[in-house]
N, C-alpha and C positions, 0 to 999 in steps of 0.2 A: 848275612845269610850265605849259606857255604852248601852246592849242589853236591852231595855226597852220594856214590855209587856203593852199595851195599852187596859185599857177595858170601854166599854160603854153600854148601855142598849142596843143597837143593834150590837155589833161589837167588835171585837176581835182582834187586831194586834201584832206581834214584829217586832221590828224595831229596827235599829242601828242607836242612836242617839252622836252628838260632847257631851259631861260633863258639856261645858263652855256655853252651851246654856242653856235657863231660861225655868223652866216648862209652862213658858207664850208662848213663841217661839216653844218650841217641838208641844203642843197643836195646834194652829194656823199653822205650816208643817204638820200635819198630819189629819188640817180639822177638828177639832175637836172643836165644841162648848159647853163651859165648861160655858155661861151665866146660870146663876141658876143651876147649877150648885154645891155637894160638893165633891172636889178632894182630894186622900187619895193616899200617897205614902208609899210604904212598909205596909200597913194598919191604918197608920197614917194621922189622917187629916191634908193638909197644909192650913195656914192662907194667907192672901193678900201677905203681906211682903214676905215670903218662895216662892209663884210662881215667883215672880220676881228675884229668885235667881240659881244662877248653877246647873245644877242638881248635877254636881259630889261633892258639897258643903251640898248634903241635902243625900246622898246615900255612902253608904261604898260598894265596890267589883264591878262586870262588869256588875251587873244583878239590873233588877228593877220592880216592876212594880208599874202600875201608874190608881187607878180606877176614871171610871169619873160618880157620881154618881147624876143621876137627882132627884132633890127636887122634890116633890111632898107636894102641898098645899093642906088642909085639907079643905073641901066644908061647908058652915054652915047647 
């Protein structure tokens, strides 16, 4: 079990998440729309391939956290 801190532009969580579950699946338990979306673990941007993988495969120790950062497009 991996204590993971969830941040979004509105909102704030920790939550005890299973390891063996995919930063895809954590996201989607806890409601959280990550479309447009860029998500940074430990401070670290992950790429496509990396959401789709365990978190306890992408995180060393019991602690995480996990920000979900909205794009913002530039207006002409």
């Amino acid at each position: 079990m991996i204590t993971l801190t969830i941040t979004t532009t509105t909102n704030r969580k920790t939550v005890i998440v299973d390891g063996n579950k995919t930063v895809k699946d954590i996201l989607a338990e806890q409601n959280v729309d990550y479309t447009e979306s860029a998500i940074h673990l430990e401070g670290l941007p992950l790429n496509t391939n990396e959401m789709g993988q365990a978190l306890n495969t992408l995180v060393t120790g019991d602690a995480a956290m996990l920000n979900v950062i909205v794009r913002q497009k530039a207006g002409c």
